[in-house]
C-alpha positions as CSV (number, residue, x, y, z in Angstrom):
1,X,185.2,122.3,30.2
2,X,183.2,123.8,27.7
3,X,180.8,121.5,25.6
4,X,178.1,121.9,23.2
5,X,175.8,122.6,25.7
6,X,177.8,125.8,26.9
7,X,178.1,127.3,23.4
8,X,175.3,130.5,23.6
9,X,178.0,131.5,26.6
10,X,180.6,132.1,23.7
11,X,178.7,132.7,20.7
12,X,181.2,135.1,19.9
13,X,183.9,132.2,19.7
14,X,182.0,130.0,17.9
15,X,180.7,132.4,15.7
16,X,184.6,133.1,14.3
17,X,185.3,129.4,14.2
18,X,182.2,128.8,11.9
19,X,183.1,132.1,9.8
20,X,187.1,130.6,9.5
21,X,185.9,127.3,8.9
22,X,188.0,126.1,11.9
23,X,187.4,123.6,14.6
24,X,185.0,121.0,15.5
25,X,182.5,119.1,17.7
26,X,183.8,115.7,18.6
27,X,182.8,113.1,21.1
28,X,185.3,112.1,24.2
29,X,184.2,108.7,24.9
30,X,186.9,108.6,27.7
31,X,184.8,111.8,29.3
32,X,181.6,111.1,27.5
33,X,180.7,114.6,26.2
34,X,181.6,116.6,23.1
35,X,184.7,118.7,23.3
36,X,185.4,121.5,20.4
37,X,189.7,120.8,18.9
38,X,191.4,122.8,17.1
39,X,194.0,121.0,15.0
40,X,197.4,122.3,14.9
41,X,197.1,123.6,11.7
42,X,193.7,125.5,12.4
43,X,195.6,126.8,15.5
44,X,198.7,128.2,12.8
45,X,195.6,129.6,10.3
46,X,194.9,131.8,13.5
47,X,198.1,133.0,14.2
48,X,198.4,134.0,10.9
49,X,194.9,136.0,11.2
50,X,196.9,137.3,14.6
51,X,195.0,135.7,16.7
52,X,196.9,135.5,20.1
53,X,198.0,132.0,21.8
54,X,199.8,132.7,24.7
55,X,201.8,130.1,27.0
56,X,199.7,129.8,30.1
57,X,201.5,126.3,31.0
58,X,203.6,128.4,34.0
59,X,200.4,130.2,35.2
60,X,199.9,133.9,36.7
61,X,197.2,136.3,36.5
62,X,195.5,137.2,33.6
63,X,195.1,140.3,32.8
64,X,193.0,142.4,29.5
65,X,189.5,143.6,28.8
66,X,186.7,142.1,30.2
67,X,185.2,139.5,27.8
68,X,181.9,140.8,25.9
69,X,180.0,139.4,23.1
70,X,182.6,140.7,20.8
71,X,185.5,138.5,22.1
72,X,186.8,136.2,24.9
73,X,189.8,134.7,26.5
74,X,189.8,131.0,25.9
75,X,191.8,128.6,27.8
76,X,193.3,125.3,25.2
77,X,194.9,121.6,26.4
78,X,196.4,119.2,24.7
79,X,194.2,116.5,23.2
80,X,195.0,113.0,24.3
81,X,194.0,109.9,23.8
82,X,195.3,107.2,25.8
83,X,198.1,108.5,26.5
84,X,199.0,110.0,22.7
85,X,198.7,113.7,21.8
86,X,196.7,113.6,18.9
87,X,198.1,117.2,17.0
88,X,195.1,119.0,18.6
89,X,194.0,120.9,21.4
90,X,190.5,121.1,23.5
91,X,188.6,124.3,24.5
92,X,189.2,123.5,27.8
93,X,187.2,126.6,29.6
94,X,186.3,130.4,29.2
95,X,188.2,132.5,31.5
96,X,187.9,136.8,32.6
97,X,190.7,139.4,33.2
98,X,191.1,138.6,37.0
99,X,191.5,135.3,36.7
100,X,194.2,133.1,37.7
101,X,196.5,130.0,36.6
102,X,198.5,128.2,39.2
103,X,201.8,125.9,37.4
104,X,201.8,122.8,37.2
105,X,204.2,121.9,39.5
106,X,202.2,123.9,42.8
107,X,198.7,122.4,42.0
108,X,200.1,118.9,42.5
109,X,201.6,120.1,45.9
110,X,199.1,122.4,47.0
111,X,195.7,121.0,45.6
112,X,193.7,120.6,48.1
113,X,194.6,124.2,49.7
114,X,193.7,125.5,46.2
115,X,190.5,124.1,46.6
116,X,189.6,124.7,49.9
117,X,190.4,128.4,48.6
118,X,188.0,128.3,45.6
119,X,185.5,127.3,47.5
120,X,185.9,129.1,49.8
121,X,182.7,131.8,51.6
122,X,185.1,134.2,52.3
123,X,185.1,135.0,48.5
124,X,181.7,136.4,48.8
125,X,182.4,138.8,51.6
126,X,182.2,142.5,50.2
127,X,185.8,142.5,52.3
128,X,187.5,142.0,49.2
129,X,191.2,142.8,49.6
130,X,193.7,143.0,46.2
131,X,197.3,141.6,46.1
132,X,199.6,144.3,45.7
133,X,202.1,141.0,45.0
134,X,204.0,140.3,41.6
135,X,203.1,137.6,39.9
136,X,203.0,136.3,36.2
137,X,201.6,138.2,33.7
138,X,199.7,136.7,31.1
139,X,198.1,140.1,29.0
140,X,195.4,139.6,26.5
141,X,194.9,143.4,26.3
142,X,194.7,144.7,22.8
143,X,192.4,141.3,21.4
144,X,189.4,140.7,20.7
145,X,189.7,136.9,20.9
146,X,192.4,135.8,23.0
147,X,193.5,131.6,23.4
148,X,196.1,130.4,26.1
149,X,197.9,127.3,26.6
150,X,197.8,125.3,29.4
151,X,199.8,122.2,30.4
152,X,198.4,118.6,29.8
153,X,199.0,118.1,33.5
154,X,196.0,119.6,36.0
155,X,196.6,123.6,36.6
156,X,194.1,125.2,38.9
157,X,191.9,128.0,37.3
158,X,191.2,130.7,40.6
159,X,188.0,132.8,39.4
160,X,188.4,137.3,40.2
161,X,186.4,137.0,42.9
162,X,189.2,133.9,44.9
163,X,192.2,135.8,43.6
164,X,191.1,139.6,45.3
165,X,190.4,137.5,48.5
166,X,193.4,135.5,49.0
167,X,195.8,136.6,46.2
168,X,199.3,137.0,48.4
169,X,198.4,133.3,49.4
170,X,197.7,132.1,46.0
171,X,201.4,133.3,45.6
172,X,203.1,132.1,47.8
173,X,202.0,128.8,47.1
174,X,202.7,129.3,43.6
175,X,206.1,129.9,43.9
């Protein structure tokens, strides 16, 4: 999650947000750390400036420009509070081209695997093999600054380096 303390990562981001006059700092007492929201209308002030959101809520691979200083891919939840949405969304995590979103519905079932895959050595092997499999596209080419939706329920985020090593399985489970 990114908090205050991350912000030099995506000075970039934050720079735009305090240009637009959009967004804010607030504490989670639930997680006990500050989280940045956008409101809804701040997220509808963007789109207007054509500032992509795209659904990430069924997962797949992301795919765009590498993230620089000049831009990022930004990954948004829904903001609850006990239980209510409160017409906002956290900046949940910054995210590369490479990158992949599993659904909802296979990180409940397959959790565990998909961590045991993170975590996994293998990833660090110079043996890095590609998927030549189909999977969900989710493109940010073309943007600077690029925002996607994810589901209010847990979705596992697989970093470049897990997908190349054990994309076809990553798949399969997906599906």
């Amino acid at each position: 999650m990114i908090d205050s303390k991350t912000r030099d990562l995506s000075r970039s981001f934050f720079d735009l947000m305090e240009k637009e006059k959009i967004g804010r700092f607030e504490v989670d007492r639930k997680m006990n750390l500050q989280v940045f929201t956008l409101t809804m209308q701040e997220i509808r002030t963007l789109l207007e400036k054509k500032v992509p959101f795209l659904d990430g809520t069924k997962g797949g691979l992301i795919i765009g420009e590498k993230n620089n200083f000049h831009g990022g891919i930004y990954l948004i939840r829904p903001y609850f509070v006990d239980g209510h949405f409160q017409n906002k969304f956290f900046l949940y995590a910054e995210v590369q081209p490479g990158d992949y979103i599993s659904s909802v519905e296979s990180c409940s079932t397959h959790v565990n695997r998909y961590i045991q895959l993170e975590n996994s050595i293998e990833n660090f092997t110079s043996n890095i093999k590609s998927t030549s499999r189909h999977s969900n596209k989710i493109d940010t080419s073309n943007h600077i600054h690029s925002f996607i939706f994810l589901d209010q329920l847990p979705q596992m985020i697989f970093s470049n380096a897990t997908f190349r090593a054990h994309g076809d399985e990553i798949i399969d489970l997906d599906q």
